[in-house]
N, C-alpha and C positions, 0 to 999 in steps of 0.2 A: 389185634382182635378187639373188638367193642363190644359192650352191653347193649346194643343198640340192634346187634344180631345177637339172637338167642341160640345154643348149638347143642342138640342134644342127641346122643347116638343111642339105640336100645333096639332088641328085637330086626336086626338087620337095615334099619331104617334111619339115615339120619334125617334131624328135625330143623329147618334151619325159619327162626322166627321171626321175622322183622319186629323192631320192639323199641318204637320212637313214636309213641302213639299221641303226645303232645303235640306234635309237629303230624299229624294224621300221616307218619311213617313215610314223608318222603327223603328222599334216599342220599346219603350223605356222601363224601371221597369211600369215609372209612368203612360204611356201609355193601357201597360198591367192591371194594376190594375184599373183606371178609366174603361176602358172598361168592365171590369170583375163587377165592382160594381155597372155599371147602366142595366145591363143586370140582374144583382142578384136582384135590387131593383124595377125591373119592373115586376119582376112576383109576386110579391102584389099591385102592383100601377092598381088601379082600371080604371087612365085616359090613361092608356098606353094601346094602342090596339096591335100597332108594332111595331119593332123597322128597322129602315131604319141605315146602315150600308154604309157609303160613305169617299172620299177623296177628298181633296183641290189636288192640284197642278197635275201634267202629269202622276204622280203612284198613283196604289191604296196603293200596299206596296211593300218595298222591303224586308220586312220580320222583324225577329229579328235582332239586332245592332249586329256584330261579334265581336266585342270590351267586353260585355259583354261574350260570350262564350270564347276568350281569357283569358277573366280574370277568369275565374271559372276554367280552363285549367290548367291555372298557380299556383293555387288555391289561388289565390286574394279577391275571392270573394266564401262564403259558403252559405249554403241554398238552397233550389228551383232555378231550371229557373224562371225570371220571368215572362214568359209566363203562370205561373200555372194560375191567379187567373180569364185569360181569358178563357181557354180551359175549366176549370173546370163550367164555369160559363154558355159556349157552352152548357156543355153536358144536364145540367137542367136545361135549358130555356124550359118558357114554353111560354114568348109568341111569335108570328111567327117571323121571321126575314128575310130581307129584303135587297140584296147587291146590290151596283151598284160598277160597276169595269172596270177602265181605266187603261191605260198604263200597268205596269206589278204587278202583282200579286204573290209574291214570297214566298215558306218555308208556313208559319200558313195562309199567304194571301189567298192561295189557299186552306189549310185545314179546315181554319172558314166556307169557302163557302160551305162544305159540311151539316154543319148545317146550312142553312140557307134553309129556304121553298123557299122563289123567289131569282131569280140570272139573273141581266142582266150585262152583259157584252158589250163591244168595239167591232168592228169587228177582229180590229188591238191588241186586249189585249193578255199579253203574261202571259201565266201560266205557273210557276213551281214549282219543290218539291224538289229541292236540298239535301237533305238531305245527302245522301250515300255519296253523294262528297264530305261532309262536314264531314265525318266519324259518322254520326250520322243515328239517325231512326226516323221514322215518329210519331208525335204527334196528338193530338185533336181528338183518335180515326181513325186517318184517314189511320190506316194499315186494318181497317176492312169496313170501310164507303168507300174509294174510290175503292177497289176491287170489291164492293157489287154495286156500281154504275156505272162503265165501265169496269169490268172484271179485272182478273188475269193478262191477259199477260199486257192491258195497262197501269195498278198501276205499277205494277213492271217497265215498261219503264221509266217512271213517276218519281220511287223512287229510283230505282237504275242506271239506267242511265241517272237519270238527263233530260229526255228532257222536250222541252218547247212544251206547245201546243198556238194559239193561239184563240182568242172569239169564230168565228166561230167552232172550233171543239168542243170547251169545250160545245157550244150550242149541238150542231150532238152528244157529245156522253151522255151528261143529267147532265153534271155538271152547264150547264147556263140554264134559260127558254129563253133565245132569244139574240140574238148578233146584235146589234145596231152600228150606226154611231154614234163616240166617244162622240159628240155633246146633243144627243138624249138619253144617257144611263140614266143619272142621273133625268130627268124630268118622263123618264119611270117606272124609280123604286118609285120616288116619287108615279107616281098615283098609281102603285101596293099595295102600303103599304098605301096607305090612300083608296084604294079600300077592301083591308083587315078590316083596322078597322072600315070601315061600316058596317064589314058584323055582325050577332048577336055575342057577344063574347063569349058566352060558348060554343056554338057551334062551333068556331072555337078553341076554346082551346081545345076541346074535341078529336075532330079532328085531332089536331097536336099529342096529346098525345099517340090515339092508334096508329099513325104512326110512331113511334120511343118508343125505351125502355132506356128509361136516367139511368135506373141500369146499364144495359149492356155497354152504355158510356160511365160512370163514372168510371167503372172497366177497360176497354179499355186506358182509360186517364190512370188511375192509373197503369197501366201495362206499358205503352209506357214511364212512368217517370221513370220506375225504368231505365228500357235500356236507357233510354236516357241522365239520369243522368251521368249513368257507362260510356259510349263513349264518352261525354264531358270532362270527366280528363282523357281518354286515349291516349297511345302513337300517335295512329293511330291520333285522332283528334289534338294534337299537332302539329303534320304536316300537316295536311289537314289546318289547321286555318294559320302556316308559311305560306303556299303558296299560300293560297290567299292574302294575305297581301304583300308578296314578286312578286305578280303578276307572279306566273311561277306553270306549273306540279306540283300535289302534288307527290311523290312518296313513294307507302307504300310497296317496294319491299322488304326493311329490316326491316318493323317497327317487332317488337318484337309482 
């Protein structure tokens, strides 16, 4: 467990609060697996009705730390991404989950929210999917979940060109239930998630369940890891990871 996630159960609701806001909260091994193992441990927790998903500081997230994708690049480091034990954790939740989301939203920030039942958002919050830029591909399910929720051409804008959208549209096209003044988001999601876990609890787990297929998720995950493994030690993403760090154009005119 780290201070890094903040954990706090009350009123049927646990609180789980990204809290690395030095680093604009992007996401560390030990990050990734806390989150992954209280979301695993709450679908037998009988006092856990929801779980509310928030951040300390001006982001929600800036995503995964690039310094680890460096180091797997290089191959410093063997194994999984550490993002597995969250995504995988995503896909069989069973109980609802619950975002509130400021500043910007980057890479898994914005693919967690796809599993998540409520999603309130900033007005001003900025989401993206960097991926492609990154020489990489989309995870947490989210080459099939963000298609299925704002169509074909918008994902592909999204994943391949990188753009940012901000609260407002993400509310407009169904990836938020409502875009707030930055002030308001986090008290809003609070009452949604302690509004959930009034409501009967089988009924709402039953609920969640015939609304999504966690088989079909969890093969989705598994399929986005293999790709995404492979492009992690590729030429292509060697360069793309140079040039961000080099602050310049990547350029994949020659990669092999």
């Amino acid at each position: 467990m780290t201070d890094q996630v903040l954990i706090e159960k009350a009123a049927g609701v646990l609180t789980l609060t990204l809290n690395r806001p030095e680093k604009k909260n992007s996401l560390t091994p030990e990050m990734y697996s806390t989150l992954g193992g209280e979301i695993d441990k709450a679908n037998d927790d009988r006092d856990v009705r929801c779980i509310l998903i928030q951040a300390n500081g001006d982001m929600f997230t800036a995503g995964n730390d690039l310094a680890e994708f460096s180091a797997i690049n290089a191959g410093e480091v063997t194994g999984p991404p550490a993002a597995t034990p969250l995504l995988v954790a995503l896909a069989r939740a069973r109980k609802p989950l619950v975002a509130a989301v400021h500043g910007r939203a980057v890479g898994v920030g914005l693919t967690m929210l796809l599993h998540c039942d409520l999603v309130y958002v900033a007005q001003e919050a900025l989401l993206s999917t960097p991926f492609v830029n990154l020489a990489l591909v989309p995870e947490a399910a989210s080459s099939a979940l963000l298609p299925a929720r704002i169509g074909h051409a918008r994902a592909f804008a999204l994943f391949v060109l990188g753009e940012t959208i901000d609260g407002r549209t993400a509310a407009e096209w169904g990836i938020a239930n409502a875009a707030l003044p930055a002030a308001e988001v986090q008290a809003k999601a609070r009452a949604a998630a302690e509004a959930v876990a009034a409501r009967p609890p089988a009924a709402v787990a039953i609920t969640k369940s015939l609304m999504r297929d966690p088989a079909a998720l969890a093969q989705r995950v598994e399929d986005e890891f293999v790709h995404f493994g492979a492009q992690l030690k590729s030429p292509e993403a060697k360069e793309a990871f140079a040039a961000f760090m080099e602050k310049r154009p990547a350029d994949f005119s020659k990669v092999a």
